[in-house]
C-alpha atoms as a printed R data frame, in Angstrom:
    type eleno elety resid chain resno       x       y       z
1   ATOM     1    CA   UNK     A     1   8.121 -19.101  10.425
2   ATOM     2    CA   UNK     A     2  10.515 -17.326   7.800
3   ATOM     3    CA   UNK     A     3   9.937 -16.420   4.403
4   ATOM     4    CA   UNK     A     4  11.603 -17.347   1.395
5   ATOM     5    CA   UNK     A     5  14.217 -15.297  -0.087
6   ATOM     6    CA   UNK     A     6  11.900 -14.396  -2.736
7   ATOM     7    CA   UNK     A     7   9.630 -12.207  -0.050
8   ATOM     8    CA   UNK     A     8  12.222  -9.948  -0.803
9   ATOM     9    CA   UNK     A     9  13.222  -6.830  -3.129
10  ATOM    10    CA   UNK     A    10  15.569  -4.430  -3.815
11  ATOM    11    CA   UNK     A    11  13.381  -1.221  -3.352
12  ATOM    12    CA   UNK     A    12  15.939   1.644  -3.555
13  ATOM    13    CA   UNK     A    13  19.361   1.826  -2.704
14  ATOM    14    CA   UNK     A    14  20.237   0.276   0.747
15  ATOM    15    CA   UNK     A    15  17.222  -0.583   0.964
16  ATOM    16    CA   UNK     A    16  15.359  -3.922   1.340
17  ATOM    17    CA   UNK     A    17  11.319  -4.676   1.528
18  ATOM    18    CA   UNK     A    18   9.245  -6.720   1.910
19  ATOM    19    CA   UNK     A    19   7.004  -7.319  -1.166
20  ATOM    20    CA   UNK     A    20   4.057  -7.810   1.051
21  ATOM    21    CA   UNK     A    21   3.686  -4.582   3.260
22  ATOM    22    CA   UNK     A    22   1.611  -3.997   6.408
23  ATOM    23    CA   UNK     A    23  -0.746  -1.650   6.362
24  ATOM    24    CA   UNK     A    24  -1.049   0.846   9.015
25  ATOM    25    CA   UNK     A    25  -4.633   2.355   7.740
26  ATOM    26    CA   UNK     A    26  -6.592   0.482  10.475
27  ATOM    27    CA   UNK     A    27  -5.178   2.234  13.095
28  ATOM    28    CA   UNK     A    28  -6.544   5.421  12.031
29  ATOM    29    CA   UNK     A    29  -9.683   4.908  13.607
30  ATOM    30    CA   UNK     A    30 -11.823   3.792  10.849
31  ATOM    31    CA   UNK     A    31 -11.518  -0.338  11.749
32  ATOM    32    CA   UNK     A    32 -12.375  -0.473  15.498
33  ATOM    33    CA   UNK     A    33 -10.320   0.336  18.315
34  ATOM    34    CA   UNK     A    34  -6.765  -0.376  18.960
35  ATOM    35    CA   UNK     A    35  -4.741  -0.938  21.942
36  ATOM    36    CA   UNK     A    36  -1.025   0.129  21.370
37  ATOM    37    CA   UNK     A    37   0.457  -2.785  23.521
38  ATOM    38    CA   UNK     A    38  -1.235  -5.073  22.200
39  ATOM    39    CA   UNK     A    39  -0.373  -4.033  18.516
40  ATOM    40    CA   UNK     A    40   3.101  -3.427  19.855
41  ATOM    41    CA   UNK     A    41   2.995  -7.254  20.289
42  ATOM    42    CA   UNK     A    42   1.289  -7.578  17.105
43  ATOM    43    CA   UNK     A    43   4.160  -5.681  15.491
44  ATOM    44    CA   UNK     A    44   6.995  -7.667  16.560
45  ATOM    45    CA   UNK     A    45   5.020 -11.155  15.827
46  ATOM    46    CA   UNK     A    46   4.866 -10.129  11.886
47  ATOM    47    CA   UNK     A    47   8.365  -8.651  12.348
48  ATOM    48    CA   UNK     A    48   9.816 -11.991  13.383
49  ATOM    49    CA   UNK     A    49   8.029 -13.631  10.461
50  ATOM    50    CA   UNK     A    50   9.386 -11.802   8.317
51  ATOM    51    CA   UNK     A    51   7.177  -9.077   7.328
52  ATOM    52    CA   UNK     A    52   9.441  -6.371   8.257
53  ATOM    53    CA   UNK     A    53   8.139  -3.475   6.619
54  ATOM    54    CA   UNK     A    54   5.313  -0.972   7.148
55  ATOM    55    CA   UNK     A    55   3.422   1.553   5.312
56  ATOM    56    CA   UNK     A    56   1.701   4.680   7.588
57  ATOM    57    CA   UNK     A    57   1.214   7.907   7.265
58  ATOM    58    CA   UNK     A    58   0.924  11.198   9.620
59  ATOM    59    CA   UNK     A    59  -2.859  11.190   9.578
60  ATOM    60    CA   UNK     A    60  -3.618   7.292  10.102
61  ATOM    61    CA   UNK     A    61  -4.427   8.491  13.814
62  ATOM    62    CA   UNK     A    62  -1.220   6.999  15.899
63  ATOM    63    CA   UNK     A    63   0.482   4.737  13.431
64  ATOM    64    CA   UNK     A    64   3.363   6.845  13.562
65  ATOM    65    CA   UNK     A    65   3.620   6.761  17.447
66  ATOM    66    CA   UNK     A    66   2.958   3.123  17.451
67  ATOM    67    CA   UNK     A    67   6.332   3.109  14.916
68  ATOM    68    CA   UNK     A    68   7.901   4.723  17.652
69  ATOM    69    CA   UNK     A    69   6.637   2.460  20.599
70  ATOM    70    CA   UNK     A    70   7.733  -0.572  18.723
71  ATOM    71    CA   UNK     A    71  11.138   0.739  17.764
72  ATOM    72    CA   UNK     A    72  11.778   1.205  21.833
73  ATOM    73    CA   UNK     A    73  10.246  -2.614  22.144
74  ATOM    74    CA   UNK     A    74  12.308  -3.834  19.292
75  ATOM    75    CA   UNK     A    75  15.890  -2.147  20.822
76  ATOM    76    CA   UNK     A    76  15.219  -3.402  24.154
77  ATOM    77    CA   UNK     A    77  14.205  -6.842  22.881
78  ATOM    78    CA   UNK     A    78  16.381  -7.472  19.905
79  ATOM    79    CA   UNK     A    79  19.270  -4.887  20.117
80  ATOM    80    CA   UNK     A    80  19.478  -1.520  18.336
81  ATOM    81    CA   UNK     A    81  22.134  -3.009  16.419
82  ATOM    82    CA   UNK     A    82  18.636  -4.652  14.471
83  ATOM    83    CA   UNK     A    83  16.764  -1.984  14.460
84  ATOM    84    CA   UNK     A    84  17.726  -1.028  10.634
85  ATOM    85    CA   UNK     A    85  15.458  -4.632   9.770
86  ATOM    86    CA   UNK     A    86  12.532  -2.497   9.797
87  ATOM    87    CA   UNK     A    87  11.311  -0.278   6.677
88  ATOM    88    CA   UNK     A    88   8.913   2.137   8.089
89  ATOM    89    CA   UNK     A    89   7.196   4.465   5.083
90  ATOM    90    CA   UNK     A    90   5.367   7.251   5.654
91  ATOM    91    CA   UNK     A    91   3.238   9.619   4.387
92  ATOM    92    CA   UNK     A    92   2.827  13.554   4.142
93  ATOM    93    CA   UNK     A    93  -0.391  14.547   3.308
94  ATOM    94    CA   UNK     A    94  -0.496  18.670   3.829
95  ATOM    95    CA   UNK     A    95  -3.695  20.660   2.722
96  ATOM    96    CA   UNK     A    96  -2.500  22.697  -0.609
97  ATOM    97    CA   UNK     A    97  -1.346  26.346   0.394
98  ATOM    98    CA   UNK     A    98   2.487  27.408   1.144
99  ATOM    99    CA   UNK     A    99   4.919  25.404   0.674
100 ATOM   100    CA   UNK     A   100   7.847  26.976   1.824
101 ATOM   101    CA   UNK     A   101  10.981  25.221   3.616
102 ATOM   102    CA   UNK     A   102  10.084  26.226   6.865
103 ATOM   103    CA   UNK     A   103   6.592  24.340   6.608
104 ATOM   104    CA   UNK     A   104   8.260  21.063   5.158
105 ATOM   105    CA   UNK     A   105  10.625  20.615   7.593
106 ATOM   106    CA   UNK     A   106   8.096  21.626  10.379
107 ATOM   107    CA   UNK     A   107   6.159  18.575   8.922
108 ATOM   108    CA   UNK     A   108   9.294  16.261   8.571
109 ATOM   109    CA   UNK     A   109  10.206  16.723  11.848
110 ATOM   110    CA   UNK     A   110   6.979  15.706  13.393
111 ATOM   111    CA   UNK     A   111   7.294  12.185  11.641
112 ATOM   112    CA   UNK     A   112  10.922  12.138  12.543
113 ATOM   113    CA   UNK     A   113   9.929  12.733  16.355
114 ATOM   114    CA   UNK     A   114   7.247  10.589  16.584
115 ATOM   115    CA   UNK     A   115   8.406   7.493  14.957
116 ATOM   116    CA   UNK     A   116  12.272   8.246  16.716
117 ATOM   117    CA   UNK     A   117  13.915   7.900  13.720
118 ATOM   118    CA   UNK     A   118  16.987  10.178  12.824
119 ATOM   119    CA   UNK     A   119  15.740  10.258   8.960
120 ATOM   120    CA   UNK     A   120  12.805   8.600   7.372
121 ATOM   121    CA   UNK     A   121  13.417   5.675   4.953
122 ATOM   122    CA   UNK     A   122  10.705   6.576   2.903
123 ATOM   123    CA   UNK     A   123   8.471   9.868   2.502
124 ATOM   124    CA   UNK     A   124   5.015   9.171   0.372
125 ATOM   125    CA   UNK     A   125   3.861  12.565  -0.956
126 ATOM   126    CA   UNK     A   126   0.364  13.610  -1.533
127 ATOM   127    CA   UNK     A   127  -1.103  16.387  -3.220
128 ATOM   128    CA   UNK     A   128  -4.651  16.938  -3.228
129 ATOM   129    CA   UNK     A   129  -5.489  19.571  -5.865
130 ATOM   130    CA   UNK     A   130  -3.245  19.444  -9.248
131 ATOM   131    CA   UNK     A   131  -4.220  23.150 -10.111
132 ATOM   132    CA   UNK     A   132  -1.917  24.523  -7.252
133 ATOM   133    CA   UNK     A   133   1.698  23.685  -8.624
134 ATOM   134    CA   UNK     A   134   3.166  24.442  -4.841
135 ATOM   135    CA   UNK     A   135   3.375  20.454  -4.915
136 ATOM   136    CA   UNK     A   136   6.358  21.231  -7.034
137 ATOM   137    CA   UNK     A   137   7.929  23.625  -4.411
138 ATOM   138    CA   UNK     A   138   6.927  20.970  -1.629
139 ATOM   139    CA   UNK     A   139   8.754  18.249  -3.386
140 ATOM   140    CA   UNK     A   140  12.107  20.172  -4.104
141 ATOM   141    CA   UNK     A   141  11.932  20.794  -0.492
142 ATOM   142    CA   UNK     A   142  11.790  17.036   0.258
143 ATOM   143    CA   UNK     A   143  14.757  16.610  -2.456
144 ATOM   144    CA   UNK     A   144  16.811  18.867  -0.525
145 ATOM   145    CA   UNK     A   145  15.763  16.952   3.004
146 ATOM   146    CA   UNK     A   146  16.792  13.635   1.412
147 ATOM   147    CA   UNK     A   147  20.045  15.240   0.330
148 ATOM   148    CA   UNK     A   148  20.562  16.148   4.100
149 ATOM   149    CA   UNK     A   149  19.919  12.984   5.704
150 ATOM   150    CA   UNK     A   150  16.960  13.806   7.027
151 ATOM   151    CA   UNK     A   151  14.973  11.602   4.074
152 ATOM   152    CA   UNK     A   152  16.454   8.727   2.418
153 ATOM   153    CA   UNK     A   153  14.178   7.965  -0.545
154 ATOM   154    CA   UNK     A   154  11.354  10.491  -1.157
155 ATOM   155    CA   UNK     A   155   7.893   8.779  -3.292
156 ATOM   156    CA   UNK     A   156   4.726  10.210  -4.210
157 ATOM   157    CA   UNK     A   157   0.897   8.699  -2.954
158 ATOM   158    CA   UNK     A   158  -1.974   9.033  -5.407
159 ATOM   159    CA   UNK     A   159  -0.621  10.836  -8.050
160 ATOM   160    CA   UNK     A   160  -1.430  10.317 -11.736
161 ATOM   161    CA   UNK     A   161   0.701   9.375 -14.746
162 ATOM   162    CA   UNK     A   162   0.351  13.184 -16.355
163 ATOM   163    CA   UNK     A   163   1.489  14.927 -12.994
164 ATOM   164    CA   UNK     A   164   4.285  11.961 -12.268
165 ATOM   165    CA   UNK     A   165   5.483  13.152 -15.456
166 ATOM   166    CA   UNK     A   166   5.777  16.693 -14.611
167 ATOM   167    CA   UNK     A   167   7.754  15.773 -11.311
168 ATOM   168    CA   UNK     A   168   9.897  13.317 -13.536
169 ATOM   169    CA   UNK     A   169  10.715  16.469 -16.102
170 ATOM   170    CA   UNK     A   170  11.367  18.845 -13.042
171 ATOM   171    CA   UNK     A   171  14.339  16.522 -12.236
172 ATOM   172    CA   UNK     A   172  13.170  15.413  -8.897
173 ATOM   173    CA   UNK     A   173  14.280  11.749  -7.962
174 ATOM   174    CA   UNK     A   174  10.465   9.754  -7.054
175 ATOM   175    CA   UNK     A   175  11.329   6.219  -6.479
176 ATOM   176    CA   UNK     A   176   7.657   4.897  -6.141
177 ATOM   177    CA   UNK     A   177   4.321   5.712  -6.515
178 ATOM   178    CA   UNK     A   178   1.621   3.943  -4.135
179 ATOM   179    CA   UNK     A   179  -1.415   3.831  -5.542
180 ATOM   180    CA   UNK     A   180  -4.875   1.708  -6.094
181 ATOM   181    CA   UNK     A   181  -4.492  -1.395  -8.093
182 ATOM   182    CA   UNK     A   182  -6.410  -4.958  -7.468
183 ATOM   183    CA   UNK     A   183  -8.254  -7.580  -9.565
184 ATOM   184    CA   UNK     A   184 -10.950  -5.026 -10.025
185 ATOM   185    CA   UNK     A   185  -8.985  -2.201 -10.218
186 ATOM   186    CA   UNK     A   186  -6.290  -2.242 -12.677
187 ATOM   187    CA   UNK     A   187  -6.179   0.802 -13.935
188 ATOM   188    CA   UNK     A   188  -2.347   1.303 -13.275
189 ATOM   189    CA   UNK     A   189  -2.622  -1.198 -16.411
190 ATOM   190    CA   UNK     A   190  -2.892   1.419 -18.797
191 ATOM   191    CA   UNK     A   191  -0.750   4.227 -18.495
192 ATOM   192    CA   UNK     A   192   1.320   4.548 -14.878
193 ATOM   193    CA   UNK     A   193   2.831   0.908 -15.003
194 ATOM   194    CA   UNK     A   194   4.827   1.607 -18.066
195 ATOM   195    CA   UNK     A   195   5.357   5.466 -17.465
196 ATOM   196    CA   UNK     A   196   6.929   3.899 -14.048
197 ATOM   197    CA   UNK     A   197   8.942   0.780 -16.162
198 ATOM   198    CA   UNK     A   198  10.527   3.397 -18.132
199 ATOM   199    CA   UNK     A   199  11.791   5.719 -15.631
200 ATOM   200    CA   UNK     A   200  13.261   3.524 -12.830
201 ATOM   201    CA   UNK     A   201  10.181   4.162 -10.846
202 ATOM   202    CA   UNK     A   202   8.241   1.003  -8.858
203 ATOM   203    CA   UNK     A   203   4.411   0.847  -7.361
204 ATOM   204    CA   UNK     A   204   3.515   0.225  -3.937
205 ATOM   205    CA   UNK     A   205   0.136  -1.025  -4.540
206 ATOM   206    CA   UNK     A   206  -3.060  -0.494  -2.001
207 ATOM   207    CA   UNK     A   207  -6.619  -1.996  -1.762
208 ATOM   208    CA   UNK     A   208  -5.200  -5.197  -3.380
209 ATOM   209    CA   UNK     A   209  -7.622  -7.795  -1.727
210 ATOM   210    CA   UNK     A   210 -10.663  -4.997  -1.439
211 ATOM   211    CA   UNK     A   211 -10.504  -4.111   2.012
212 ATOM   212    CA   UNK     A   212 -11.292  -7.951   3.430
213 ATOM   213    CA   UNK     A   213 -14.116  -8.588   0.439
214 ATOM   214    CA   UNK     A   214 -11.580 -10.752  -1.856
215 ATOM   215    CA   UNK     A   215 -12.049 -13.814   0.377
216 ATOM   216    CA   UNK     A   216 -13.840 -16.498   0.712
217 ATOM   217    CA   UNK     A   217 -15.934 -14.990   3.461
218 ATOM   218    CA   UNK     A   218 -18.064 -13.458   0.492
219 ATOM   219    CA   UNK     A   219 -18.136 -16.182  -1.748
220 ATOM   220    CA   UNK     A   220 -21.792 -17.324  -2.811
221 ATOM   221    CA   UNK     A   221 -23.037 -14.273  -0.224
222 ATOM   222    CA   UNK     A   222 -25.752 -11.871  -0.755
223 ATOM   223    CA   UNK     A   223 -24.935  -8.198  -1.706
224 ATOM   224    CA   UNK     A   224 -23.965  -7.113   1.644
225 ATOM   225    CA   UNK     A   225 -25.663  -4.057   2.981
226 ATOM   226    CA   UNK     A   226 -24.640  -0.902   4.224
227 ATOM   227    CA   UNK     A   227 -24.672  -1.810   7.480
228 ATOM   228    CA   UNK     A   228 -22.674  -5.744   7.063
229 ATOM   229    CA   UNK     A   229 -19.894  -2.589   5.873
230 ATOM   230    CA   UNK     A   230 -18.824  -1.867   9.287
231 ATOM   231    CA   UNK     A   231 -15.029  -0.682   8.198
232 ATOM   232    CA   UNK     A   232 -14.099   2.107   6.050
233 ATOM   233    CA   UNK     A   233 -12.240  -0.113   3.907
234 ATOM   234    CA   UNK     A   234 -15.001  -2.611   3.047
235 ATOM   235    CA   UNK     A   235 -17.110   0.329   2.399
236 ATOM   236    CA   UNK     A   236 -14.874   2.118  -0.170
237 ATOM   237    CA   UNK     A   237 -13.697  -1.002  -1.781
238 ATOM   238    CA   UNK     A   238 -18.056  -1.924  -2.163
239 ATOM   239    CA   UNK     A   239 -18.466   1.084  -4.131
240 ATOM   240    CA   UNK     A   240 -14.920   0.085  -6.304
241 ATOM   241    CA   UNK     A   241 -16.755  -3.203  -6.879
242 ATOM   242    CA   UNK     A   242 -20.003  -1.269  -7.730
243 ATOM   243    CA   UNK     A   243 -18.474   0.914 -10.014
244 ATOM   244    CA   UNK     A   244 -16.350  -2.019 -11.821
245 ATOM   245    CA   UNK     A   245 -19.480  -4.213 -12.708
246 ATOM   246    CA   UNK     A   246 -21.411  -4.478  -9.240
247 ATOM   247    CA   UNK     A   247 -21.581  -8.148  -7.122
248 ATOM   248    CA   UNK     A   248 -23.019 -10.255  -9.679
249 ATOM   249    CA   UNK     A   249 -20.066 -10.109 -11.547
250 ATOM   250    CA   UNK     A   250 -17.976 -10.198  -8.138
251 ATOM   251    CA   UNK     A   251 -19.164 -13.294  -7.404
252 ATOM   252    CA   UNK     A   252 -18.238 -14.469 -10.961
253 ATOM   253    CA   UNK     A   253 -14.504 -13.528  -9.596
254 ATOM   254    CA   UNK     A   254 -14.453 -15.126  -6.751
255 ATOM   255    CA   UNK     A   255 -15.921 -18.297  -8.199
256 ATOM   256    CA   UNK     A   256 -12.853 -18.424 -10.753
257 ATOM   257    CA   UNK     A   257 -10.384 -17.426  -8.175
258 ATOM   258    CA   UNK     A   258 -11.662 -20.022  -5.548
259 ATOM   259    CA   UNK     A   259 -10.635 -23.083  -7.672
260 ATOM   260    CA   UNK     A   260  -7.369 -21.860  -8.316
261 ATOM   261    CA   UNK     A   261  -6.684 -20.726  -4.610
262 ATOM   262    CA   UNK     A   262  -7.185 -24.871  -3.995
263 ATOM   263    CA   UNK     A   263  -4.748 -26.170  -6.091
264 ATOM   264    CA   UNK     A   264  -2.138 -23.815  -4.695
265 ATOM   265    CA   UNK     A   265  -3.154 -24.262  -1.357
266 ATOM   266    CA   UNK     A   266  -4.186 -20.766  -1.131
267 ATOM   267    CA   UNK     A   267  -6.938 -17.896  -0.365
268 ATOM   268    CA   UNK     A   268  -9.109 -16.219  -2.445
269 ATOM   269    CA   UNK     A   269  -6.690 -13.447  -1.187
270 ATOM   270    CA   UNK     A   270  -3.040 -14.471  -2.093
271 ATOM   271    CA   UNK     A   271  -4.587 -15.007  -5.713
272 ATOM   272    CA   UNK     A   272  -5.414 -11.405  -5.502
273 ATOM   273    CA   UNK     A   273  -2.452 -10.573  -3.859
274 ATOM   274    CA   UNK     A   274   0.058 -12.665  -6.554
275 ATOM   275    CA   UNK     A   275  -1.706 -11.330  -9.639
276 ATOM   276    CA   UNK     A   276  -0.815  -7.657  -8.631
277 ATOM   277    CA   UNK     A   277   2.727  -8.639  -7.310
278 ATOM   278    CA   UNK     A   278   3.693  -9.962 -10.545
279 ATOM   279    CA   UNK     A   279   2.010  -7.028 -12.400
280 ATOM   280    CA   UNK     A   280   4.952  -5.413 -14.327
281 ATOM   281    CA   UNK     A   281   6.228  -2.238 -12.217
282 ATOM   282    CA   UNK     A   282   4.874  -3.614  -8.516
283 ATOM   283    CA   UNK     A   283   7.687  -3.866  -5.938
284 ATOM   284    CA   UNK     A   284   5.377  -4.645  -3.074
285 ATOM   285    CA   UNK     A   285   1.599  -4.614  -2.411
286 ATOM   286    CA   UNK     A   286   0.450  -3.507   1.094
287 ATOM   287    CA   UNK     A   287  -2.189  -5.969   3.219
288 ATOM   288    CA   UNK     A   288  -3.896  -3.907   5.770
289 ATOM   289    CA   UNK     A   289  -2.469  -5.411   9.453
290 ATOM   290    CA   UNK     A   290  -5.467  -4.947  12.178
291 ATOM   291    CA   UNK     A   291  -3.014  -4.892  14.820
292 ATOM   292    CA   UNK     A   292  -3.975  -6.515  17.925
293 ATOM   293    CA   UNK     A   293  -7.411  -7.456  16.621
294 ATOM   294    CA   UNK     A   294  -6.670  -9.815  13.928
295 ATOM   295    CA   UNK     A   295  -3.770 -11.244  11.954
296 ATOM   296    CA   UNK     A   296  -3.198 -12.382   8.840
297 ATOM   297    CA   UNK     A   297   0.666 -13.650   9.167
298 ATOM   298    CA   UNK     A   298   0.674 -17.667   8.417
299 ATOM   299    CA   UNK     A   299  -2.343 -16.210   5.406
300 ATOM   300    CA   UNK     A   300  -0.158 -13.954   3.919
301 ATOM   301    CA   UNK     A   301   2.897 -16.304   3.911
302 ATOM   302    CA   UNK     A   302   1.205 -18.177   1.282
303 ATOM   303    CA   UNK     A   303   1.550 -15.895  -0.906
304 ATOM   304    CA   UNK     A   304   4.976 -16.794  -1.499
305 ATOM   305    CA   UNK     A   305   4.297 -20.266  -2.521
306 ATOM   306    CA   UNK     A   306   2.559 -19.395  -5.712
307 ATOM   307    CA   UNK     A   307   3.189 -19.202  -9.329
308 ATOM   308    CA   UNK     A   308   0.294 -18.542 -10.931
309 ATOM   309    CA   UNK     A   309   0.879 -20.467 -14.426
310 ATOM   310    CA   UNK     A   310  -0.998 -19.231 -17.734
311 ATOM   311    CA   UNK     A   311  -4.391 -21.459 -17.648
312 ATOM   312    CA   UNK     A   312  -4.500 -19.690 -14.021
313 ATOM   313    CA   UNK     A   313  -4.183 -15.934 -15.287
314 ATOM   314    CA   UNK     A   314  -6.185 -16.738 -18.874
315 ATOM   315    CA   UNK     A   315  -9.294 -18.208 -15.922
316 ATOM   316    CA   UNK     A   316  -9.166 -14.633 -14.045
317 ATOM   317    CA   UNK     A   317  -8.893 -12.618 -17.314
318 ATOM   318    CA   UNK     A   318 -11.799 -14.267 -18.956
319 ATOM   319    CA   UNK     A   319 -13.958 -12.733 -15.994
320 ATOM   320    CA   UNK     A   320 -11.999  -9.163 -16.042
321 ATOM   321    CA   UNK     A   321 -12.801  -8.667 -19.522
322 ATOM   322    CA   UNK     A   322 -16.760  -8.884 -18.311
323 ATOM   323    CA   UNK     A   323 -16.158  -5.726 -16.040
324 ATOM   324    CA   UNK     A   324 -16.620  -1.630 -17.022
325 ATOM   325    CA   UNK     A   325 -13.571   0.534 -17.776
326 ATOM   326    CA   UNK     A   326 -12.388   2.474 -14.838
327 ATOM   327    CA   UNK     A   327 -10.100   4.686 -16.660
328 ATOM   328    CA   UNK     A   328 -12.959   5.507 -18.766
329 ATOM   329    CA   UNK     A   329 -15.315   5.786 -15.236
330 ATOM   330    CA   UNK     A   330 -12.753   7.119 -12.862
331 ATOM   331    CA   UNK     A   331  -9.893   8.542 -14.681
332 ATOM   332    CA   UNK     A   332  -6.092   7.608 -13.748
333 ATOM   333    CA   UNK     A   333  -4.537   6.638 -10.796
334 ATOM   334    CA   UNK     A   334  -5.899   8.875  -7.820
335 ATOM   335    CA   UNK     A   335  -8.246  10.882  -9.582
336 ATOM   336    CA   UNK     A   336 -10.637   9.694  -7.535
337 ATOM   337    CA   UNK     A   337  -9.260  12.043  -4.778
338 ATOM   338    CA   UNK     A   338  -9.756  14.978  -6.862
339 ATOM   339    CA   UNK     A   339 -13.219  15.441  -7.507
């Protein structure tokens, strides 16, 4: 299998993505248990499809290890001359306090050691409470790591259009924000997508087909019950569905998306998945890969194929507009995080 040139975008410069990422959050712990040679082998198989491009972070248990195990695969399989076709993006996610050179680079080089890289192509940022400004000082830290080598793009995780704004104004360089943003969540809608449009900044988009419950699998189902929610993910994206207008109305999605997922030859999920990626502002939306367990590759390929035309996107709205604000509910992008 390889994908069509259109799989592909200019992220930053010098460097290429894939707009459909793998998702690394299953490893943490959360989605059943992994064995690392087996998602080593996992790794390479969507590699060599063309989904060359991951999204982890330091505490998704040992994604950034398993980076590390299939970068030693991948040299002494394909040649280290190759090894810059992989786009590895982490995440830093410190507990506020301190944020002093010392501790940032402590942190860097942890990720730089365990994924045995000599500088990270991408660093995600998170910040968990916006009344400590020291997520200022950690960022200008990160600036001045990128400026080494150390870093080559830094990016922010979670963060809402107010505070992206105050980073923007500081004069740091972000070039993407990953946050939330689905069928039933589109909350990036109102405020962050433009925000981002304006200042040269793109969204890595997560929780795009709801954690596995944006398929057909759940199409004409009962409300599943707390215990049918055996991941992490299909629990948090149940309560996103509750909150957005609860499985009645879910159903009433599905049911739209299902006829136009047949004429294109689709899933329920690359409908999803296409809406979002042709959202303005989204370079790439990330699928979560449970490596060694399941795989999604030939699925997620699909999603290439598509162009969803105007009856398609006027069918899916007409159900949207049924649905409770979220803004309103939850507040911006990541505010759910700061309760």
């Amino acid at each position: 299998m390889s994908l069509p040139e259109t799989s592909r975008f200019q992220f930053a410069s010098g460097l290429s993505i894939c707009h459909v990422l793998n998702g690394m959050w299953q490893v943490s712990g959360a989605h059943g248990r992994i064995d690392p040679e087996r998602a080593v082998d996992a790794m390479l198989g969507y590699h060599d499809a063309g989904f060359t491009s991951w999204d982890l972070a330091d505490h998704y248990g040992p994604a950034e290890d398993l980076i590390g195990r299939f970068r030693q695969r991948f040299v002494a399989e394909r040649g280290a001359e190759r090894l810059g076709d992989i786009q590895a993006f982490t995440k830093w996610v410190p507990h506020p306090g301190p944020m002093t050179r010392r501790i940032v680079e402590d942190a860097v080089t942890v990720s730089l050691r365990r994924m045995q890289v000599g500088s990270l192509d991408l660093l995600q940022f998170h910040w968990w409470d916006y009344g400590d400004r020291r997520y200022l000082d950690a960022l200008k830290h990160l600036a001045d790591l990128r400026d080494e080598g150390k870093i080559r793009h830094v990016a922010l995780t979670n963060f809402d259009t107010e505070h992206l704004g105050i980073i923007v104004d500081a004069g740091i360089k972000i070039v993407s924000n990953q946050v939330q943003y689905s069928l039933v969540d589109r909350r990036p809608d109102t405020k962050m997508a433009a925000f981002c449009q304006q200042h040269g900044i793109t969204l890595l988009t997560y929780g795009t087909v709801l954690g596995g419950l944006l398929s057909e699998k759940y199409l004409g189902r009962a409300e599943p019950g707390r215990g049918e929610l055996n991941t992490a993910s299909l629990q948090k994206y149940k309560n996103m569905i509750d909150a957005w207008g609860g499985w009645a109305l879910f159903q009433d999605l599905l049911a739209a998306l299902k006829p136009i997922a047949d004429e294109h030859g689709a899933s329920i999920a690359n409908i999803g998945t296409r809406y979002i990626l042709d959202r303005p502002a989204v370079a790439g939306t990330i699928v979560g890969a449970r490596l060694g367990l399941a795989e999604h590759i030939a699925d997620n390929a699909r999603v290439f194929d598509i162009a969803l035309d105007s009856e398609d996107v006027a069918a899916i709205e007409a159900v949207l507009a049924n649905s409770r604000d979220l803004m309103r509910l939850i507040g911006d992008c990541g505010d759910e995080y700061r309760r």
